[in-house]
N, C-alpha and C positions, 0 to 999 in steps of 0.2 A: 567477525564483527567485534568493536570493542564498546565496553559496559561501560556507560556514564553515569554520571551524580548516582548515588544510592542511598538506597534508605533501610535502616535494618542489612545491612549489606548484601541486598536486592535492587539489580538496576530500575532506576527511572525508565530511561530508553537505552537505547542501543544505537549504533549510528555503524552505517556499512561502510570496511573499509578504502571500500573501492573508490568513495569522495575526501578521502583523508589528505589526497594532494591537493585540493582546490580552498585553500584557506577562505575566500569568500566564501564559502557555499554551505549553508544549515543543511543538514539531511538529517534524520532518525526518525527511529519506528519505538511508538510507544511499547512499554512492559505493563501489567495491570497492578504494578507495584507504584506505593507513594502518595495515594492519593484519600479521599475524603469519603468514598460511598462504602455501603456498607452493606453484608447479605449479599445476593446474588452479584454487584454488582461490585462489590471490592476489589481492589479500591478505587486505584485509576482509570475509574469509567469515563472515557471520553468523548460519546455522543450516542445516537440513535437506539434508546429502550426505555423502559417505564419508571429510570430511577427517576430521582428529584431535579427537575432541572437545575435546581441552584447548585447541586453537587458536582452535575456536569461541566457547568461554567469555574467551579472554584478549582476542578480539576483539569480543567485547560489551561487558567491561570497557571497551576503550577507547573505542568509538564512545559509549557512554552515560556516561564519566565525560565525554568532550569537551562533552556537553553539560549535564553537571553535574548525572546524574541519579544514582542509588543503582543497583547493578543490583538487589537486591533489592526493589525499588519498581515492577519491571518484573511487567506480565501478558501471556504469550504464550496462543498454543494452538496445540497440532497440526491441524494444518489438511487437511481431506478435499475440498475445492472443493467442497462443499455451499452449501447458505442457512441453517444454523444459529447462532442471537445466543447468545452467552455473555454475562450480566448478573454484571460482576463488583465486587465487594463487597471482595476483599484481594486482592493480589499473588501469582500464582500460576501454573501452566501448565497450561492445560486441552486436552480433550482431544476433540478432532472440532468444534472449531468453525470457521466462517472469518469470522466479525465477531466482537468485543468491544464493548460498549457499559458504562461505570461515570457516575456523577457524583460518584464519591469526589478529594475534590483528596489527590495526592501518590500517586496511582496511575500508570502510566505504561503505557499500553496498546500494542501491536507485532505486527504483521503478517510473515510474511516474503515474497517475491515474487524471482521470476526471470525474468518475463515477464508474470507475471498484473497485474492491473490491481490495486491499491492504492488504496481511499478513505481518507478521513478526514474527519471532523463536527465542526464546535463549535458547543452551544448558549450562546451568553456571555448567555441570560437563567440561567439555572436549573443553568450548570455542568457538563452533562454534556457526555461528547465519546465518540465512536465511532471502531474501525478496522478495517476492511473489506479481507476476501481475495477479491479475484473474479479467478476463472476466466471460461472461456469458461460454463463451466454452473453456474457461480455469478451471471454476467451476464443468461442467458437466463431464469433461474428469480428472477431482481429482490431480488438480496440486497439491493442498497444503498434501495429502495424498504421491504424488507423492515426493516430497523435505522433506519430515519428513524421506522418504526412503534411500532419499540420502543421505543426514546426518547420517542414521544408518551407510550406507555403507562407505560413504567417511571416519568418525570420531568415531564410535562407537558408536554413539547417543544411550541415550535410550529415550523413547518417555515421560516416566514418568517423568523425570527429566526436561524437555522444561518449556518455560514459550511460551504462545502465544498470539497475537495479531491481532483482525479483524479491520483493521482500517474504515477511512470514505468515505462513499461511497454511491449511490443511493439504496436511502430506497426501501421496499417492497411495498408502496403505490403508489410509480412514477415511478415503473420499472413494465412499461404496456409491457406486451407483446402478441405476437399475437402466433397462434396456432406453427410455424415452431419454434419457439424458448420453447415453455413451454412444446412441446411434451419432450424435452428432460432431463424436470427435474421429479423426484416424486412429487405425490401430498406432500407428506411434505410440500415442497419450493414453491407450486403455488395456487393459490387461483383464481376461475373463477368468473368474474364480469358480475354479469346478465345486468346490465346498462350501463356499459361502453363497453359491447362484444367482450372483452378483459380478457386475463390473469394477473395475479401479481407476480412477482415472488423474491423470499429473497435471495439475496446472500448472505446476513450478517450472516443468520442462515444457509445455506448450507454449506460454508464456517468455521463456527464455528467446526461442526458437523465433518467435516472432520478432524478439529484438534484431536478431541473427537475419533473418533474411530481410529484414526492412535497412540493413546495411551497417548498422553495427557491429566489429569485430566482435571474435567472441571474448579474446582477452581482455576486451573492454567490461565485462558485464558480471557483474557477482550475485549468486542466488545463495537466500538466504538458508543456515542450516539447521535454522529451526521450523518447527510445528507448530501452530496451536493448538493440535490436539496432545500427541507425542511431550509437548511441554506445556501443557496446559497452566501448571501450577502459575508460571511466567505470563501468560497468554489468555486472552477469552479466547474461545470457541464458542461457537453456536451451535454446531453440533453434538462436540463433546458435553456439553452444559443444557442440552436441550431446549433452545433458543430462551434462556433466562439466565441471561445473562452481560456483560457489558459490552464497548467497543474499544478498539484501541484506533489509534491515530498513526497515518505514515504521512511524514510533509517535510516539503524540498523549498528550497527558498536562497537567493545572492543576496548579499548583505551590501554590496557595492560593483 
């Protein structure tokens, strides 16, 4: 991944290099560097907790004029860790979904995540691009399987032509979990810890894997090799931070 605009010489965002050939195409994942909030929520808090809202707006301003986006060009949703696609048509803030899928260029699609896994699609046949909230029960229930579908439907996508993205998100060593939550992945994705009497579980590779059999090659697809807990300093966590703490932003968007 390479570091963009900095500040204190601490990346803004980060942008994966897997979209570096598609000069149309905005992509990065916010750093919690750069921004305006302050105490728990330093700096670059960029949506869903108890700072100031004005701080949150002044920090989207920044992190999306850095990349020379409108914020008005921006499409969020509130996010419930579902498998619900939002098919969006104008800029806007919807409400219960945790994917967005458009092929409108000059739309700017955005996720927010504090641990959860963060996708994102380009299809550079047909222009559309997608962005993905996955939870643990957003992973288990195949969001990201689920919006590669949509995209067939909505645009004609084909799956082989995608490029994809696993962003950052808590690793498989800090994502303990206990029997209710690891019944519902395969062993693939969980690993049982005789010492810690706990499970572990990857949603980085779950996640990926999902790209992978919905028909994206896999030399199409880059996961990201960071943490947010492991690099926290970079990163909110909500685990690491003990849910006090901020959000960061992952958003995809065709400029023409």
């Amino acid at each position: 991944m390479l570091a963009s605009p900095t500040t204190d010489k601490q990346p803004i965002f980060r942008k994966p290099q897997i979209f570096n050939q598609f000069p149309e195409l905005v992509a990065a994942e916010s750093t919690r560097h750069g921004g305006v909030s302050t105490g728990h929520y330093a700096s670059l808090n960029l949506g869903g907790s108890q700072d100031a809202p004005e701080n949150i707006m002044q920090n989207n301003l920044i992190f999306f004029g850095a990349l020379g986006i409108p914020f008005e060009n921006v499409a969020k949703a509130h996010q419930v860790h579902g498998t619900d696609i939002v098919t969006v048509t104008s800029p806007a803030r919807f409400e219960g979904f945790d994917a967005l899928v458009t092929n409108v260029a000059g739309i700017q699609l955005a996720v927010t995540v504090a641990d959860c896994t963060p996708i994102l699609i380009y299809d550079p046949v047909t222009g559309a691009v997608a962005a993905i909230h996955a939870g643990w029960r957003g992973t288990v229930g195949g969001i990201v399987e689920k919006t590669v579908a949509a995209m067939q439907q909505n645009y004609g996508t084909r799956p082989e032509d995608c490029v994809g993205y696993v962003g950052t998100c808590i690793d498989e060593c800090s994502f303990e979990v206990g029997e209710d939550v690891a019944q519902h992945f395969t062993p693939t994705y969980k690993r049982w810890d005789e010492t810690a009497g706990k499970f572990f579980v990857d949603l980085k590779a779950s996640n990926r894997d999902q790209l992978i059999r919905s028909g994206i090659k896999p030399e199409h697809v880059e996961v990201s090799p960071y943490s947010t807990v492991l690099h926290n300093q970079d990163y909110f966590s909500h685990r690491a931070e003990k849910g006090l703490t901020g959000r960061l932003l992952v958003t995809i968007g065709r400029t023409n």
